[in-house]
Every structure is written in structure tokens, then in C-alpha cells.
C-alpha positions in Angstrom: -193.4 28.9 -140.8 -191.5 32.2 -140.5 -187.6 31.7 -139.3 -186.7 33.7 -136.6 -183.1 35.3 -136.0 -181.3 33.0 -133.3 -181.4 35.6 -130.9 -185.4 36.1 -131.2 -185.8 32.4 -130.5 -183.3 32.7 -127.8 -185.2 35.4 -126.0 -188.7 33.3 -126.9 -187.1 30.4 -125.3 -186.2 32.5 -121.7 -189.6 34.1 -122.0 -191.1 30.7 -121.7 -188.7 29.4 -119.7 -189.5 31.9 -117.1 -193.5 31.5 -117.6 -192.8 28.0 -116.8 -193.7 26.7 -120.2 -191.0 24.4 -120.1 -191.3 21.8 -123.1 -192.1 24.5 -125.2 -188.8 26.0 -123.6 -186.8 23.2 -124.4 -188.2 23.0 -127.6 -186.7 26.2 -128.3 -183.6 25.9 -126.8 -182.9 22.7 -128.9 -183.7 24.4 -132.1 -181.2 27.0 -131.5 -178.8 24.0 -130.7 -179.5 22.4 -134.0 -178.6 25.3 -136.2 -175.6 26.6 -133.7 -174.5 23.7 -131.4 -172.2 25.4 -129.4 -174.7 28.4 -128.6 -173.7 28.9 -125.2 -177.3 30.4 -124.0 -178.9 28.1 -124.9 -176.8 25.2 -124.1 -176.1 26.7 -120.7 -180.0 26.7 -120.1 -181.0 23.5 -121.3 -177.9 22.3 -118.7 -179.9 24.0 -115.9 -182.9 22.3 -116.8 -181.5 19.1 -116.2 -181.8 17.8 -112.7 -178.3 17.6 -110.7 -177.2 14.2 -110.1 -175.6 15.7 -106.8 -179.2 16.5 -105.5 -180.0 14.5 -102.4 -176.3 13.8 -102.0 -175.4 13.6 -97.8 -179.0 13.6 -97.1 
């Protein structure tokens, strides 16, 4: 398996992201994370993949 630069897998990552691939997304995103944990595109997208816990709230 061939390594890409951080910023390749980054921009693989959005590209899927936006496709709506999203496990293969996060997938990505976490890889980055592994080698550079405080990447902060990649941990501010994973973020916005989460659901917010305010969702719903004063419904």
C-alpha cells in the first residue's frame, strides 16, 4: 500500500466526505489523526460528523 502525503489523504478524505462516502471519510480522517493528532482538518471534520447533542434541544 503506497503512503500518501497527509495533505493528499486530507483532500481524499473531503472528496469523499462531500460524495457522501462517509465511513470511508472517516476512515481517512482518522488516519490522518493517528499519524498527526492534533491535525486541525481533520479533527475539525470528524467533529462535524458527530451529531450535536444540542439537536432537538427546546423542541
Amino acid at each position: 500500500m503506497v503512503k500518501l502525503p497527509l495533505d493528499k489523504r486530507l483532500q481524499q478524505a473531503l472528496d469523499h466526505h462531500l460524495a457522501g462516502h462517509l465511513p470511508a471519510a472517516d476512515a481517512l480522517y482518522r488516519a490522518i489523526l493517528q499519524v498527526q493528532p492534533n491535525h486541525p482538518d481533520a479533527n475539525y471534520a470528524l467533529v462535524q460528523r458527530r451529531p450535536s447533542p444540542c439537536k432537538g434541544f427546546g423542541d
